[in-house]
N, C-alpha and C positions, 0 to 999 in steps of 0.2 A: 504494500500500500504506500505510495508517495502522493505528497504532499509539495507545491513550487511555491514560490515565493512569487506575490502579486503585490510588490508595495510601491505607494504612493506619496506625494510628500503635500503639506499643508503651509499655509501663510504660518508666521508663528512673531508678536511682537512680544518682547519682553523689555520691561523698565528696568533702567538700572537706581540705586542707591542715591536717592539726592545728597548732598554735601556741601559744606562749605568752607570756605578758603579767603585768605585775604592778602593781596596786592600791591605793595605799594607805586604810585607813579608818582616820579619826578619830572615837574613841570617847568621848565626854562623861559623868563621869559623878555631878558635882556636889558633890564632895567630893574631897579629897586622897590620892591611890593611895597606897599604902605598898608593895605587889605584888599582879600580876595571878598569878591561881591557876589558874585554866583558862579557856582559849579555845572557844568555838563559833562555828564557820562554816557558812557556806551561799551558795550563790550560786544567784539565780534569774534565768533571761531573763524578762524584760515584754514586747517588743517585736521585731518584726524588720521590714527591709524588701527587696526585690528589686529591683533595678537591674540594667540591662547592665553585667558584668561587677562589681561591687559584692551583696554583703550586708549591711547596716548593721544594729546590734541596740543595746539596750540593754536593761539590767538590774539589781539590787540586789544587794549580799554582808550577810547576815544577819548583824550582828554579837553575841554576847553573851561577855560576860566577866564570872568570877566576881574578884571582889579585894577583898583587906584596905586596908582605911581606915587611915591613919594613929593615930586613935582605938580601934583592935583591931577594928573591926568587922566582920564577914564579907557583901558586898553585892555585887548582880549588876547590872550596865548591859548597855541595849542600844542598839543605832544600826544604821539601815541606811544603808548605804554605796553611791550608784551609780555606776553607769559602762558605760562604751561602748567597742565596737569593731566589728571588721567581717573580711570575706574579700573578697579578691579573688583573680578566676580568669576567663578569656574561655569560662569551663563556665557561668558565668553568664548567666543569660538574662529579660529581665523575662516576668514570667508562670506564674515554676517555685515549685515550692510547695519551702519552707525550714525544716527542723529544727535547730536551733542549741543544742546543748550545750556547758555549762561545768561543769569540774568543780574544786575547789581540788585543788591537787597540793600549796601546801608556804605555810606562815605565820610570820611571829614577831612579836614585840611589840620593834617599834625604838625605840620612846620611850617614857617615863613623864614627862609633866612636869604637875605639881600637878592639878589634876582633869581631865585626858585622855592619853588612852593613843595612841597610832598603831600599826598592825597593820598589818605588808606582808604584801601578800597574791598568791602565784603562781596563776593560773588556768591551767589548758588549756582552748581553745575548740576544739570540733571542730561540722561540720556537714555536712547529708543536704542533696542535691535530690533532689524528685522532680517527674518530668514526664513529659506523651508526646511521644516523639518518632515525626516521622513516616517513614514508611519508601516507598523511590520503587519500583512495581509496574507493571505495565501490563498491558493485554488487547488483544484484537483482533478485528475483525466483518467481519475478510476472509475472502470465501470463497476465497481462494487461499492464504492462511494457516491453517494446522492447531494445533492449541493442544492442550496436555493440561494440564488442571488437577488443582489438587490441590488438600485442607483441610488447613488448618495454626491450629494452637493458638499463641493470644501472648496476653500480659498487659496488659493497661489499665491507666493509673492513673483510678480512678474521683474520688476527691476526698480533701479534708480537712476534721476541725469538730475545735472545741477546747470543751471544756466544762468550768464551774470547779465545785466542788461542796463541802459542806463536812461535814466527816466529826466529828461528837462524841461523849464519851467520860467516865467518869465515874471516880473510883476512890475507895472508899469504905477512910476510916480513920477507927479509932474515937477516938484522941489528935487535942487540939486542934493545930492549926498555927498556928507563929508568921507564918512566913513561907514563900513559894515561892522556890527560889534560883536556878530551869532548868526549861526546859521542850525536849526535843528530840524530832522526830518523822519519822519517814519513812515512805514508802510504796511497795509492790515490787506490780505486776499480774501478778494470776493468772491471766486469760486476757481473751478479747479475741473476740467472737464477732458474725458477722454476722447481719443478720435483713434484714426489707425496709424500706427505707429508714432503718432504722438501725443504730448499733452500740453490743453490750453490753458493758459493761467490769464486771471484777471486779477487784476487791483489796482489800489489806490495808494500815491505817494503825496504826504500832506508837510512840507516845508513853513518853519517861523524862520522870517529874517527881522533882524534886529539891529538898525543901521540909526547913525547920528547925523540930524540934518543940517543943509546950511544953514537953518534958520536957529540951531543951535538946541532941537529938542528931539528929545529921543523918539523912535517910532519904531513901529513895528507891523508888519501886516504877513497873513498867510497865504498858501498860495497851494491849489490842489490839481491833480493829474492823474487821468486813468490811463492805465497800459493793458496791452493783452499781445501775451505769448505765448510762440507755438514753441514747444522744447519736443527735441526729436526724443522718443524712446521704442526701443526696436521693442515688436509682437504684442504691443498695446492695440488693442479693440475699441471700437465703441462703447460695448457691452462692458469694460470694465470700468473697479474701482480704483478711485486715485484720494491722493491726499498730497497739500504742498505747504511751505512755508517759506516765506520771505523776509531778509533783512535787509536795511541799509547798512553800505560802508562807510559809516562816516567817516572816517579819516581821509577819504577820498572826495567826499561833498565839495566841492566848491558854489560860490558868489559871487560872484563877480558884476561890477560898476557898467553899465553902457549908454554913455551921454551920446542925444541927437538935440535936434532942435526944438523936439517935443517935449524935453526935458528929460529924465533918466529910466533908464529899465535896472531890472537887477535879473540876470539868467542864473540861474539855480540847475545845478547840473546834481543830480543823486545818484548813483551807483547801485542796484538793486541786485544779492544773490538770493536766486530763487530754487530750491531745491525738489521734486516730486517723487514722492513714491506710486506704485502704482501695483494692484493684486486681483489675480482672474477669478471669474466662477469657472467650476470645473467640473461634469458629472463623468463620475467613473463606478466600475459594478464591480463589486465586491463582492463576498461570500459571507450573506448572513445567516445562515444556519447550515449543517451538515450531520448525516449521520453514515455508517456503515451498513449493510445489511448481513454482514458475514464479521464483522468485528467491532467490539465495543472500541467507542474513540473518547481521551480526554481532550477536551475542549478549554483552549484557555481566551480568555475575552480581555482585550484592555481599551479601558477609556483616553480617549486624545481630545486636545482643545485646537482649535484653530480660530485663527484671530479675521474678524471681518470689520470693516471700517466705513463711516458715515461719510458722505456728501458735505465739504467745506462749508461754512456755514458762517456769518457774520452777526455780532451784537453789537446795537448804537444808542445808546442812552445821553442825557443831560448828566452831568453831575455836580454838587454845590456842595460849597462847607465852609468853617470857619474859622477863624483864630482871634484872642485874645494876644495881644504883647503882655510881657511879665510888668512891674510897677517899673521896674529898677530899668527897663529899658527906654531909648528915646521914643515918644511921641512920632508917628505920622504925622509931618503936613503937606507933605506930597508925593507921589506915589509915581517915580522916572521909569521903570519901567519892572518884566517880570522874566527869569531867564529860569533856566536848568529846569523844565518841564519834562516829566517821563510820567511815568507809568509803572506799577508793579504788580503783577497779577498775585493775591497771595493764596487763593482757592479756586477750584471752579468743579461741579457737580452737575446732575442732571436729576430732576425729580417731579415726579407726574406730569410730565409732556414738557418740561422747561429746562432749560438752561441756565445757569444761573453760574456769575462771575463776580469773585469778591478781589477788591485789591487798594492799592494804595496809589492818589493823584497828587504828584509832588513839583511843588513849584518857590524859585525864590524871589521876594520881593525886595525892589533896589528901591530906598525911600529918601526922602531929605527930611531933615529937621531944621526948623528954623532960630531954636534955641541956638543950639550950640555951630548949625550951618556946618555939620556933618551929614556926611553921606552913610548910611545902615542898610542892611539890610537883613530878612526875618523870614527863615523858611515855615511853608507850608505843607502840611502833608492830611490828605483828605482822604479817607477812610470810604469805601463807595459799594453797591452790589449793582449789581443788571442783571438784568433776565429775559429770555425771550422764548416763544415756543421751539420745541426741538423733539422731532418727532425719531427718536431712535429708542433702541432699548436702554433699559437703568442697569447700572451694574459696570460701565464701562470705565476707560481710559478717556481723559480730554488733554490734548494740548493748546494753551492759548495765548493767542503774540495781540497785544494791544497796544493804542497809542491814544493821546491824547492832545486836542487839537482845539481852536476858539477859546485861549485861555482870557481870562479875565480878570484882575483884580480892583476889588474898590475897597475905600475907606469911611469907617462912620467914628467919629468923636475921638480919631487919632488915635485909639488902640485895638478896635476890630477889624480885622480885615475879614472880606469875604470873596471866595472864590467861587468862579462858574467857567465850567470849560464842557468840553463834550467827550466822551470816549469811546472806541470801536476795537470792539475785537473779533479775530479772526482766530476759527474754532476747529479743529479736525478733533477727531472720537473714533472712538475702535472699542470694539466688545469679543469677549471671545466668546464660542460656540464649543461644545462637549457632545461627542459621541462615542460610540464604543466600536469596538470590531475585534472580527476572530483572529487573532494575530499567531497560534499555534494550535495543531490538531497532532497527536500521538496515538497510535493502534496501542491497545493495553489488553488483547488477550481475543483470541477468535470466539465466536459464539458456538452453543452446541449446532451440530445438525439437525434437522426437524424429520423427525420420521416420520409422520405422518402426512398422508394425500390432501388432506384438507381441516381449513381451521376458522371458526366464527370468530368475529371482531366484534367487540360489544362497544359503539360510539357515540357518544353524546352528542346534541343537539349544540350549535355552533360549531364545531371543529370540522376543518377545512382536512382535504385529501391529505398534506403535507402532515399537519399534526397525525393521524390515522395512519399513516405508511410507516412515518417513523417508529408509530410505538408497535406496529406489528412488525419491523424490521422488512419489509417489500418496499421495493420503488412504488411511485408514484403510478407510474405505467402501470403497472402489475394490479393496481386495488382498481383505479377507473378503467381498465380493463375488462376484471374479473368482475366490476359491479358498475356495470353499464346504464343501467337505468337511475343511477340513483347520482342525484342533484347536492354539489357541494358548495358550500357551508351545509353541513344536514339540516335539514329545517325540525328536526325532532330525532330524538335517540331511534338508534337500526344496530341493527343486526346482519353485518357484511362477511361476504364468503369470499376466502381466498383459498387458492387451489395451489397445489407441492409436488413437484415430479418424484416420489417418493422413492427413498434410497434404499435400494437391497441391501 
């Protein structure tokens, strides 16, 4: 009696161990700081690699800072900042394909000393596999072995492409500009769509520039653009599933001044790396039941999970909140402008048809005082949820990249401030799926011979031929055969005749 091997392989995503780590960046910036006024960060991965039990990456932290010069002067530095880490986990496996996010959770300025700054910087890394795994199945081309098969739906991972693209932007003002002081930018995907051998990506890049005018007042305005790209990935279908994310390079953004007659534009050039994965449906037949008719078999069954994944999916909510300054702090009496706006996703769930994203909207306020005719400034950080319908199942995996855009700040009585800005995130989700299958059959002992020419089958009402064969040990063939008249599912308990070439 033999037994082949029929196996197949499944999508398979698994999360690695979030963690955190901290960074310092030194920021140059040619002249003697008096104080830094606001922070902008960004952290981008460059690189990753896969090893047995090892992820290695590396990556840059975007630095830019606004600060007053010792000389009064109001000026922006930037520096990117690199650095490296990794995961480890025996989940790892060389060959699996690796998504590695970082997001900053928390910053400060630990030193000022004569023209550079040091910025400790907390990251959280977290990271995807995905892979197929293969799943152990078998068949059989004995005629003494009976087999019922069945089709069963599982998920592929089909592949991954990464495509870099750059997304520009123009914003037209009629007053001349002295200088650009900021430039921050993000981008949230709008959907994610397969075709044949490739995949479409849409989104949106939403840029604040932050420039000082000739008229000697600070301003600010944003600036929005949708893109949509076709990324080649070889034996993608229409038919399948996809999932993408997108970053800015900030250290690559530029800004740039262009005077005409009409007075001035600002081109905003962003850098967008966009990554896709992409996983097929698949119907293959397998062997769900089996018996012998001449030898008992054990039978061993194992459970497998395979990972399926939801349609890209966007949330856009208002968001508002507030701040108090402490006593001991200066007074508001004018509010010049507001920099280092992000975003920090710090939860995100699914629950009775919703989606729901909790996180943190952080922004710094540059202010004047008319007492003392310094310049302050006072961060905020606004605690926020959003929700929207989301029709998948509960129980899964979310990844969520947000930004935050129409920032706002106003002042009431010199020590409230209140914030209103808008925020958007872009959501991919995956769930896994559990099934079982026969993954080994072993002969454990031939059964006696039946001496007898004939034998009554006493079967119950419900049970199909396949139940009835097996427990009188005859094929299929053999019962609807020998009992031709008779209609399966039984519609009521019988009494079935099977016939035995009886053995001298």
């Amino acid at each position: 009696m033999a037994f082949e091997s029929n196996n197949f392989v499944v999508a398979k995503k698994t999360r690695l161990a979030k963690s955190t780590f901290t960074v310092e960046c030194n920021v140059m910036v040619g002249q003697n700081i008096s104080k830094i006024l606001s922070t902008s960060l960004c952290a981008n991965v460059l690189s990753s690699e896969v090893l047995s039990g090892t992820v290695n990456y590396s990556g840059t932290i975007d630095a830019k800072i606004i600060f007053l010069s010792e000389d009064g002067q109001i000026n922006t530095a930037c520096s990117s900042c690199p650095f490296s880490s990794k995961f480890e986990s025996e989940n790892i496996e060389n060959g699996q394909n690796v998504s590695v996010n970082v997001k900053i959770v928390d910053f400060y300025a630990d030193s000022i000393s004569g023209e550079s700054a040091k910025i400790s910087v907390t990251l959280e890394q977290s990271a995807t596999l995905s892979c197929n795994r293969e799943i152990r199945s078998i068949s059989s081309r004995d005629d003494d072995v009976c087999c019922k098969n069945d089709e069963i739906t599982v998920i592929k991972f089909l592949g991954s492409a990464t495509e870099n693209v750059e997304v520009a932007s123009e914003i037209n003002i009629r007053e001349k500009i002295n200088k650009i002081l900021l430039s921050e930018s993000g981008v949230v995907l709008k959907s994610v769509e397969s075709g044949v051998n490739f995949v479409t990506v849409m989104g949106e890049v939403s840029t604040k520039v932050l420039y000082y005018s000739e008229n000697e007042k600070f301003e600010s305005g944003y600036v929005y653009d949708s893109f949509k790209e076709e990324i080649e990935l070889e034996g993608v279908t229409r038919d399948d599933f996809v999932e993408g994310r997108a970053t800015v390079v900030q250290e690559n953004v530029t800004a740039e001044i262009v005077e005409d007659e009409k007075g001035c534009r600002i081109v905003v050039k962003v850098p967008v790396k966009i990554t896709v994965n992409a996983f097929g449906e698949q119907n293959i037949a397998v062997v769900k039941d089996l018996y012998s008719v001449k030898s008992d078999i054990k039978v061993t069954t194992e459970s497998y999970d395979f990972t399926c994944v939801c349609p890209v999916s966007t949330v856009e909510s208002k968001i508002e909140g507030s701040l108090s300054l402490e006593d001991d702090r200066p007074r508001v009496d004018k509010i010049l402008f507001n920099a280092g706006n992000s975003v920090t996703v710090t939860n995100s769930y699914c629950n009775d048809g919703e989606v729901f994203v909790e996180g943190i909207a952080r922004t710094t306020v540059v202010y004047l005082n008319d007492e003392d005719g310094g310049l302050h400034s006072a961060q905020i950080d606004v605690p926020f949820t959003i929700s929207d319908k989301f029709d998948c199942p509960e129980g899964g995996s979310l990844a969520v990249d947000a930004v935050v855009y129409d920032v706002d700040v106003a002042v009431k009585k010199g020590r409230d401030l209140f914030y209103d800005a808008r925020v958007k995130a872009s959501i991919n989700y995956c769930y896994d799926k559990t099934n079982a299958i026969i993954s080994e059959a072993v002969e454990d002992g031939e059964y006696p011979q039946k001496d007898y020419a004939m034998e009554v089958v006493f079967a119950h009402a419900g049970m199909d031929s396949w139940e009835i064969a097996k427990t009188a040990r005859v094929t299929e063939e053999q019962l609807t055969a020998q009992n031709a008249g008779v209609t399966f599912p039984l519609a009521e308990d019988a009494s079935l005749i099977l016939f035995y070439q009886k053995v001298q």
